[in-house]
C-alpha positions as CSV (number, residue, x, y, z in Angstrom):
1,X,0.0,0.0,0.0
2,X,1.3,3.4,-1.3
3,X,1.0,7.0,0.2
4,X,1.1,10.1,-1.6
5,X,1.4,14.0,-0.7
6,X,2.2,16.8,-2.4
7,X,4.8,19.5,-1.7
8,X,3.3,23.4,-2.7
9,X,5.9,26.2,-2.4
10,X,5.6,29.4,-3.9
11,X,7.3,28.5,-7.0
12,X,6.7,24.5,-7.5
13,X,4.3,21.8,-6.7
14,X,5.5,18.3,-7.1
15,X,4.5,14.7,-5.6
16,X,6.3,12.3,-3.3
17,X,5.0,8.6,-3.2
18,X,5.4,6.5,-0.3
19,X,5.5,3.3,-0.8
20,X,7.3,0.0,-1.1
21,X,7.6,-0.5,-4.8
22,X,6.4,2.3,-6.4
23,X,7.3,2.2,-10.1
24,X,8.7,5.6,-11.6
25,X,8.3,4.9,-15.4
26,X,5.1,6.2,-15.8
27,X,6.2,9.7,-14.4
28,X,9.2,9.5,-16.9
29,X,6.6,9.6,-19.6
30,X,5.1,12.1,-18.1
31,X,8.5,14.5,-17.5
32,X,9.5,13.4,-21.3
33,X,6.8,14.3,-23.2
34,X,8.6,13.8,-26.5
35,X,10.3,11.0,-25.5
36,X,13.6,11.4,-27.1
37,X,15.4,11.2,-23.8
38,X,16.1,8.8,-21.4
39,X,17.2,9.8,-18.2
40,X,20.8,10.1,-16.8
41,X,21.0,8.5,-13.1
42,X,22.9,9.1,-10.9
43,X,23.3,6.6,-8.0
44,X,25.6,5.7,-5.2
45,X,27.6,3.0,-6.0
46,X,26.3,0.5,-2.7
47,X,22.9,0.9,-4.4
48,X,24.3,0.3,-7.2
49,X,25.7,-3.2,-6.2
50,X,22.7,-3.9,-4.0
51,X,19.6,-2.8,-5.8
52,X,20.6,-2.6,-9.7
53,X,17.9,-5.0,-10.8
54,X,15.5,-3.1,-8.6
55,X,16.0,0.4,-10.1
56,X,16.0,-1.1,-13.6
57,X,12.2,-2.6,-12.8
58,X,11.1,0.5,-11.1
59,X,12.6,2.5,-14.2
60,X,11.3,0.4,-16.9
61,X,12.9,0.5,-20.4
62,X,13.8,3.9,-19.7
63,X,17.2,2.8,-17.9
64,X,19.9,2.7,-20.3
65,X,23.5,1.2,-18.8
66,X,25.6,4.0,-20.7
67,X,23.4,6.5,-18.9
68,X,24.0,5.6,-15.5
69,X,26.9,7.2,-13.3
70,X,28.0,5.9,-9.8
71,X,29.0,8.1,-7.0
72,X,31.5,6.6,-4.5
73,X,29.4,6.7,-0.8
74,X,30.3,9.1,2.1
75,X,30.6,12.7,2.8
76,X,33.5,13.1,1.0
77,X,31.9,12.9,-2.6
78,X,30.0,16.2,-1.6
79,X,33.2,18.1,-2.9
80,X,34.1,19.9,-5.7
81,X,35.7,17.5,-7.5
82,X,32.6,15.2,-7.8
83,X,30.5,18.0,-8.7
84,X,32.8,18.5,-12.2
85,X,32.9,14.9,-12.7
86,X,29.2,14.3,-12.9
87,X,29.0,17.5,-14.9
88,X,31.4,16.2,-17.2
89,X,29.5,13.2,-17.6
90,X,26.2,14.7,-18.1
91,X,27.5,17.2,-20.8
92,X,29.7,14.4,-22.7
93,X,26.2,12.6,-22.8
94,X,24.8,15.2,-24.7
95,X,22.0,16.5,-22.4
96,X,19.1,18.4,-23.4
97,X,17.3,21.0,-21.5
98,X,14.7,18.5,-20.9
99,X,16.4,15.6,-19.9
100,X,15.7,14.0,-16.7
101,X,17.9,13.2,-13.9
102,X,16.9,10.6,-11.6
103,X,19.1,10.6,-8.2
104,X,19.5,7.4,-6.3
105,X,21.4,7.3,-2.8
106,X,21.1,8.4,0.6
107,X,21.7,12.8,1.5
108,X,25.2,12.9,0.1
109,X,23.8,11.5,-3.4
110,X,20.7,13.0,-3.1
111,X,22.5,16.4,-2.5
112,X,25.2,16.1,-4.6
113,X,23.5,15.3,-7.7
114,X,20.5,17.4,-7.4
115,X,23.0,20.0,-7.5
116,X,24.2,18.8,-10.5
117,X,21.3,18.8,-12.2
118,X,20.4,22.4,-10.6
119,X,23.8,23.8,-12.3
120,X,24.0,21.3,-15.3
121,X,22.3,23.6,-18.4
122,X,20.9,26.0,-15.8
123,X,19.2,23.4,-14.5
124,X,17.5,19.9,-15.5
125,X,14.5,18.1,-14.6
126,X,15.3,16.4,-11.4
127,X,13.4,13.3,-9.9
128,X,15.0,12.0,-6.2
129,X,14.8,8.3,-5.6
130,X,15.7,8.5,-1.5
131,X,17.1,4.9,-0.2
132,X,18.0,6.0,3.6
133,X,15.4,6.6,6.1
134,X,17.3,9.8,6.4
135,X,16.9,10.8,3.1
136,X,13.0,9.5,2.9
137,X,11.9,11.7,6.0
138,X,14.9,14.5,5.6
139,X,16.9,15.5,2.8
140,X,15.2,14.6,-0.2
141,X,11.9,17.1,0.3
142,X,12.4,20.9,0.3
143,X,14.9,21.8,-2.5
144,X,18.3,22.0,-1.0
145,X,21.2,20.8,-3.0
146,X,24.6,21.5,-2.3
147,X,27.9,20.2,-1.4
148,X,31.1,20.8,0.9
149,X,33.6,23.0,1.3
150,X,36.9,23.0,3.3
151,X,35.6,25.9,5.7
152,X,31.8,23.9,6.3
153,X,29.5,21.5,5.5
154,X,26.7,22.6,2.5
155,X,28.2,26.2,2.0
156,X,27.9,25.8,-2.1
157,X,24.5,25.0,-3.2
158,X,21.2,25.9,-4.3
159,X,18.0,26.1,-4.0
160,X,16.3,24.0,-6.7
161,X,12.9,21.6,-6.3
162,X,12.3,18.1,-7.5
163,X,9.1,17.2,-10.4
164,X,9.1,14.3,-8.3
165,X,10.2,11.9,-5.2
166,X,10.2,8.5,-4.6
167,X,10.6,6.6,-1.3
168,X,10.3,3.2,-1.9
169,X,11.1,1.2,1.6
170,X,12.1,-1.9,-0.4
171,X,15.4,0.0,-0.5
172,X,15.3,-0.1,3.4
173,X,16.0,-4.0,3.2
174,X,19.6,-3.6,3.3
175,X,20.0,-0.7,5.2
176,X,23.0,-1.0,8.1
177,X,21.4,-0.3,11.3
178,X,23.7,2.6,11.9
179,X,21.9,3.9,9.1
180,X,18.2,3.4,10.7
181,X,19.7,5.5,13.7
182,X,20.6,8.0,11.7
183,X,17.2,8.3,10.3
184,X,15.9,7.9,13.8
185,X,17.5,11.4,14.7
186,X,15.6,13.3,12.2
187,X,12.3,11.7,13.1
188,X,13.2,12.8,16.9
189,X,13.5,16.1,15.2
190,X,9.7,15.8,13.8
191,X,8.7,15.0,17.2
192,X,10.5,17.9,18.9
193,X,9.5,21.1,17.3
194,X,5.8,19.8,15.9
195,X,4.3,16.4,16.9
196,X,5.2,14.9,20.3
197,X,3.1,11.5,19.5
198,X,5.8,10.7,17.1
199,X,7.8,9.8,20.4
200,X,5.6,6.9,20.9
201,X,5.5,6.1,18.0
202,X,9.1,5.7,17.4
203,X,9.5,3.8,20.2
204,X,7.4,1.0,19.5
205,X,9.0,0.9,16.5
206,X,12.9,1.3,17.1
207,X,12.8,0.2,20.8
208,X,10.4,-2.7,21.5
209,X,11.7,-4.4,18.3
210,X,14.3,-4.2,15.2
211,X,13.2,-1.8,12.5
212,X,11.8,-3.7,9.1
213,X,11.5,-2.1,6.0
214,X,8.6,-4.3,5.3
215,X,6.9,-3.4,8.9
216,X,3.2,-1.9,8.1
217,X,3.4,1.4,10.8
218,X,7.0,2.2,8.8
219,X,5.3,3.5,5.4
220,X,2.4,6.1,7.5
221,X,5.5,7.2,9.9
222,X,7.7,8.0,6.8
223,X,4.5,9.8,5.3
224,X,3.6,11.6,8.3
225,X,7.6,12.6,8.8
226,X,7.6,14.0,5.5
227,X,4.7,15.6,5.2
228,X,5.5,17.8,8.2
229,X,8.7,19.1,6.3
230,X,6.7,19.7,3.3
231,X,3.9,22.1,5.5
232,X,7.2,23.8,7.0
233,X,8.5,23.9,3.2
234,X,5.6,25.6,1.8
235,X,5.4,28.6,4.1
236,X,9.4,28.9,3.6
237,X,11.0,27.8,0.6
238,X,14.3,29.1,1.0
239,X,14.8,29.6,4.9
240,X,14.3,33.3,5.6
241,X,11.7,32.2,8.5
242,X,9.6,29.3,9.7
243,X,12.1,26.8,8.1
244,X,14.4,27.6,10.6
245,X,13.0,25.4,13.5
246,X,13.9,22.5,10.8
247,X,17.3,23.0,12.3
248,X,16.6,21.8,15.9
249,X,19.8,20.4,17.2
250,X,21.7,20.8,13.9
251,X,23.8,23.9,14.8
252,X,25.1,21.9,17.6
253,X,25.6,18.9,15.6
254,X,27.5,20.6,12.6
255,X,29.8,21.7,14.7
256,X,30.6,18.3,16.2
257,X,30.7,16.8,12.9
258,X,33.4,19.6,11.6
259,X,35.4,18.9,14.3
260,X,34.9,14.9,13.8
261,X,35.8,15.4,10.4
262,X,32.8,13.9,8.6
263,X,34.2,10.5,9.6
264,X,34.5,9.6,13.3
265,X,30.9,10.7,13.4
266,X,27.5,10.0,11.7
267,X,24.8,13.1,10.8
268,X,22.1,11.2,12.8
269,X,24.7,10.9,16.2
270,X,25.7,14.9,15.9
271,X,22.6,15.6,15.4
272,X,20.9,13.5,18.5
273,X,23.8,14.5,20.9
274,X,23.0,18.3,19.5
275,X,18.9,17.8,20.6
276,X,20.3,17.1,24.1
277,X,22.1,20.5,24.1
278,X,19.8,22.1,22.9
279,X,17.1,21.3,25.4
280,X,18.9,21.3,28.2
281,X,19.4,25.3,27.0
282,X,15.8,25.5,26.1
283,X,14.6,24.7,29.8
284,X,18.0,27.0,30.9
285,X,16.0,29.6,29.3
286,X,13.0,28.9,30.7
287,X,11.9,25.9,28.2
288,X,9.5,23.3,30.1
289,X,10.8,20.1,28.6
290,X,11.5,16.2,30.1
291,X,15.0,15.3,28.3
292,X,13.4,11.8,29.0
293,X,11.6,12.1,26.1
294,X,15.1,11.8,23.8
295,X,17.1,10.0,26.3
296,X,15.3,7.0,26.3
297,X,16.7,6.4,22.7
298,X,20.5,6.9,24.5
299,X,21.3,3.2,24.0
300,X,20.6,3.3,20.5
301,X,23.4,5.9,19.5
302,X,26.9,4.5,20.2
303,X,29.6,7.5,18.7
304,X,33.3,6.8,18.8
305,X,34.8,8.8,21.8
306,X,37.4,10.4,19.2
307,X,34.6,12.0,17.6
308,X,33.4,13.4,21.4
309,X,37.6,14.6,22.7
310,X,37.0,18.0,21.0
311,X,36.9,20.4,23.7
312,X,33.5,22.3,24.4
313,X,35.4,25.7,23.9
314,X,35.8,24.8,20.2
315,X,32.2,23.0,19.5
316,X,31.1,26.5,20.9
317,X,33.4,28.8,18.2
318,X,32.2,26.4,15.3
319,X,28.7,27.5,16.0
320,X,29.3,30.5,15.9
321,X,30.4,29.3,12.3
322,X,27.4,28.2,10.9
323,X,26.4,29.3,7.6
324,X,22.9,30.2,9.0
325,X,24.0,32.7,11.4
326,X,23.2,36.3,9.8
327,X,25.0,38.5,12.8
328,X,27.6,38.2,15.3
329,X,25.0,36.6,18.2
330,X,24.3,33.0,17.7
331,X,21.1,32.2,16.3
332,X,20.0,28.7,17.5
333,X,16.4,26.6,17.6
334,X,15.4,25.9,21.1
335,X,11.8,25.4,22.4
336,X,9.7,26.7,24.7
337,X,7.8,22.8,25.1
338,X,7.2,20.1,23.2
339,X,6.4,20.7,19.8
340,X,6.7,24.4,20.0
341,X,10.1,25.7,18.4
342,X,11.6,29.2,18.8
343,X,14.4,30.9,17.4
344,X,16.6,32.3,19.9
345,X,20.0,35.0,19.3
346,X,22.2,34.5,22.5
347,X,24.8,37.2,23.2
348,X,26.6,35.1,25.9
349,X,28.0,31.8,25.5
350,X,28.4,30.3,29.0
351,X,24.9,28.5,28.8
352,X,26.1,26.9,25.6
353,X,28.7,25.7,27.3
354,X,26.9,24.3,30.3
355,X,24.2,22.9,27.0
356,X,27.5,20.8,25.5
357,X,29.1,19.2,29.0
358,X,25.5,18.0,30.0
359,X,24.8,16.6,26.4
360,X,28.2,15.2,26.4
361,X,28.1,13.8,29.7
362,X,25.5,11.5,28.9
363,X,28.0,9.7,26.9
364,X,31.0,9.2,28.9
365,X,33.9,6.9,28.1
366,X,32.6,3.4,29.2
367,X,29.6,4.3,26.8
368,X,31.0,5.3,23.8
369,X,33.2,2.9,21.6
């Protein structure tokens, strides 16, 4: 059984289908209405391995082997010198300004080649095919594409909307369970800033047994997940306002991740360990918040303890960093209760600090491995 929504911003409206195998051919047609081209896909090269046969069902006869280009898996293919490979390929291929691009992979694919196909002929028809939970409830809905630079994570990119998404769970099947926990931390996220019965929910899912692609309450969470992001989405495309709170516990994450290096750490770790900072400043600030609600996921998230030896003085100077800050006072999602986000600017940084050790704390060395 399928689920579908629809994602409105000011400029674009395009579908995302939930399901387990939903086929994408029939929206090629759709996207090539002359039907000279055949799309170009781009895919990390695990999937690749894992789920060729798959993607060449779900695409039909319009996958062509000479069309298809892999991308090496991990942060480190969000660089530069992807970015001109890919769009070497593409324009060796012979694009037209109407051929699609299907993207295959987890966030690193998903943002590395939808910023390819933002950039490749002033941009190409883009569909997203998301294969991590991450991706499905995160990164493939709202436009961003972008990739990495020496001084930060995502600071070249672009705006640019999908015609389509497709989040079939059959992909989930081989998904490493660090993998699942990373898509856990983003679905914590959902239940932070706008619906606090995704707690429960969660936890009968992640805690009382293993996760399963095929499990029936997986598709309506996924659904549900994304189709807050698309509401916050459609009021604010491009992050001038609401969009904002979509960033709970990511400032403090980023910066642990710059200072793990992108490797000693995973997105959905930084990200987890960054909630816990940031609601142990919410309630500092007068926030009304049980960290129970998060901690009871603790023994789920096991980082390395070199990605945890930075010291708190430094986590604190990389957020001040962060290529969403628009002053010199830290701008940083907090929340006044459950479900109910607000932006804060802080002027003095001793609570952040007191926000890291208590986050950190909570994984001292005989926890961590």
């Amino acid at each position: 059984m399928s689920r579908e929504l629809t994602v409105q911003t000011p400029t674009e409206s395009y579908p995302v289908y939930v399901g387990q195998h939903v086929p994408v051919e029939p929206f090629l047609r759709q996207v090539d209405l002359d039907g000279q081209d055949d799309p170009v896909v781009i895919m990390d090269e695990v999937v690749a391995r894992q789920h060729l046969s798959q993607v060449r069902t779900l695409l039909g006869n319009r996958f062509v082997d000479e069309r298809l280009m892999t991308v090496p898996s991990g942060e480190a293919s969000k660089s530069i010198t992807e970015w001109s490979r890919l769009s070497d390929g593409m324009l060796n291929l012979g694009v037209r300004r109407n051929t699609p691009v299907v993207v295959i992979g987890g966030g690193v694919t998903g943002d590395l080649g939808g910023f390819v196909a933002s950039t490749t002929m002033r941009g190409l028809p883009l569909i997203h095919m998301p294969t991590t939970l991450l991706a499905m409830v995160d990164s493939s809905i709202g436009g961003k594409t972008g990739i990495n630079h020496t001084t930060g994570k995502n600071l070249i990119g672009s705006f640019y909307q999908p015609k389509a998404i497709f989040m079939n769970t059959g992909f989930l099947e081989t998904l490493p369970e660090k993998e699942w926990i990373n898509g856990l931390s983003e679905i914590l996220k959902y239940g932070a800033i706008r619906d606090p019965k995704i707690f429960h929910r969660v936890e009968s899912l992640f805690l009382q047994r293993d996760p399963d692609a095929g499990d029936p309450d997986l598709i309506p969470l996924i659904h549900d997940c994304a189709t807050i992001k698309a509401s916050v989405v459609a009021e604010d495309e491009k992050e001038s306002g609401l969009r904002m709170i979509l960033n709970f516990g990511h400032t403090f994450g980023h910066a642990l991740e710059r200072h793990a290096g992108y490797r000693n750490l995973s997105h959905g770790e930084a990200v987890y360990i960054g909630m816990l900072a940031a609601v142990h400043l919410s309630n500092h600030l007068g926030g009304n918040l049980d960290p129970d609600q998060l901690l009871r996921f603790r023994s789920l998230y096991n980082p390395s303890a070199i990605a945890l030896s930075t010291p708190v003085d430094k986590l604190v100077k990389a957020m001040y960093q962060d290529k969403k800050r628009s002053s010199n006072r830290l701008k940083v999602v907090l929340l006044e209760s459950w479900g109910e986000p607000i932006v804060r600017e802080l002027g003095r940084t001793e609570p952040v600090v007191d926000a890291w050790k208590w986050a950190l704390n909570h994984f001292d060395e005989e926890s961590v491995s």
